[in-house]
C-alpha positions as a Markdown table, in Angstrom:
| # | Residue | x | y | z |
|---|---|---|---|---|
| 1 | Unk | 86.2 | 81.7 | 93.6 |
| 2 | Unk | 85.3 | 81.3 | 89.8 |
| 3 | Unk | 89.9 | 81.7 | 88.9 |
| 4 | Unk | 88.8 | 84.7 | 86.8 |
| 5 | Unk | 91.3 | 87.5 | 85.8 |
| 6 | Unk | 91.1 | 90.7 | 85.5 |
| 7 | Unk | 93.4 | 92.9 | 83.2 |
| 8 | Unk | 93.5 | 97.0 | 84.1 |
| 9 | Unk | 94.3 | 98.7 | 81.3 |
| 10 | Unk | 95.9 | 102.4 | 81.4 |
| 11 | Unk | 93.8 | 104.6 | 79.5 |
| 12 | Unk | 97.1 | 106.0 | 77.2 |
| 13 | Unk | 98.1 | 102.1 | 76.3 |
| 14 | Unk | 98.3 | 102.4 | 72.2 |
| 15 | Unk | 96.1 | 99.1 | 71.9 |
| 16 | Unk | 93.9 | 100.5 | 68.9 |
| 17 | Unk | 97.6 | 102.0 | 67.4 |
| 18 | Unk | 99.5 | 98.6 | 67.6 |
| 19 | Unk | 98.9 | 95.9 | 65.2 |
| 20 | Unk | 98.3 | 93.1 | 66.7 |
| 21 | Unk | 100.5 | 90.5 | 64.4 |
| 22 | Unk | 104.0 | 92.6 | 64.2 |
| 23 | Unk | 103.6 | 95.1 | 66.8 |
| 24 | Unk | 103.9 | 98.3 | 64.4 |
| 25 | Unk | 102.7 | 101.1 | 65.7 |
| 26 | Unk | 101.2 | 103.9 | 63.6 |
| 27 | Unk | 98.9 | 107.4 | 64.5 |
| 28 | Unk | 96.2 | 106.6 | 63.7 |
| 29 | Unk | 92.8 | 109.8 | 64.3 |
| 30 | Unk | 89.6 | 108.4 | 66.2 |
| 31 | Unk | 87.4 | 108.9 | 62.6 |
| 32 | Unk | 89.5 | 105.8 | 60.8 |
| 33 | Unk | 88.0 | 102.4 | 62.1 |
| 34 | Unk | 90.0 | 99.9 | 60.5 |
| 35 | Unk | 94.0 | 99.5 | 61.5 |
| 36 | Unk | 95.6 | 99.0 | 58.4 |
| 37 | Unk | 99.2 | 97.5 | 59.1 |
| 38 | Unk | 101.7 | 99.2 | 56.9 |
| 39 | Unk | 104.2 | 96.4 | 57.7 |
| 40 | Unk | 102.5 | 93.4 | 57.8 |
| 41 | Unk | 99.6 | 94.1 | 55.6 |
| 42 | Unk | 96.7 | 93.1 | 58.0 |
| 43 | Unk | 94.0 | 94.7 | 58.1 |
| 44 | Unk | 91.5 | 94.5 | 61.1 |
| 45 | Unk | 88.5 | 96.4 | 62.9 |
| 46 | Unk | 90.2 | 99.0 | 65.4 |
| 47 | Unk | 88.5 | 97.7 | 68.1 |
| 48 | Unk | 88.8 | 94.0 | 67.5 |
| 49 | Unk | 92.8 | 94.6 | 66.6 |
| 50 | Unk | 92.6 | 96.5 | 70.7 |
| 51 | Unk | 91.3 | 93.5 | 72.0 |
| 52 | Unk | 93.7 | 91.0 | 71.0 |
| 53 | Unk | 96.3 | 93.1 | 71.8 |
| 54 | Unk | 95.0 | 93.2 | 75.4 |
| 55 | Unk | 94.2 | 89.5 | 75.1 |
| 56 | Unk | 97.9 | 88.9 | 74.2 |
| 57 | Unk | 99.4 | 91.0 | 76.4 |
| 58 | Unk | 102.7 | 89.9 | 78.0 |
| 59 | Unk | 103.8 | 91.5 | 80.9 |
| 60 | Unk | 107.3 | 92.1 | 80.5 |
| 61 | Unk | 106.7 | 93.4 | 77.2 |
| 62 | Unk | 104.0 | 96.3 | 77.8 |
| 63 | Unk | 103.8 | 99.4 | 80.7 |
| 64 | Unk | 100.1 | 100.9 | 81.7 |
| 65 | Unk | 98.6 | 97.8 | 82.0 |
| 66 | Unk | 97.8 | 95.6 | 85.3 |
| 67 | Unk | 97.2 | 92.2 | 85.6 |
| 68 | Unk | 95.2 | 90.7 | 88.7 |
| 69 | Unk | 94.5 | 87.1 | 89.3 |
| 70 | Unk | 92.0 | 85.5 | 91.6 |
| 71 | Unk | 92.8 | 81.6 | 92.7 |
């Protein structure tokens, strides 16, 4: 009714682990709140860095996530 989407996100998708301006991925332990890129050099909240990764999320390129749309 409204053409909202809704993105379902596995729970083991490396959002907070992935930067999201190159797509390195790094370990990264639950304690360290900023992700600091070692190949780019950006360096971004943990949780905001997540949610533009889900944000920018193209299907063919990631597994664990679903993507539902209501028309």
């Amino acid at each position: 009714m409204y053409g909202a989407n809704l993105v379902l996100v596995d729970q083991w998708f490396p959002s907070t682990k992935t930067c999201s301006n190159c797509g390195t991925k790094k370990e990264m332990p639950l304690s360290v709140r900023t992700f600091d890129c070692p190949a780019c050099g950006i360096s971004l909240d943990r949780d905001f860095n997540a949610s533009l990764n889900i944000l920018n999320w193209e299907p063919s390129a990631a597994r664990g996530i679903a993507y539902l749309s209501w028309d």
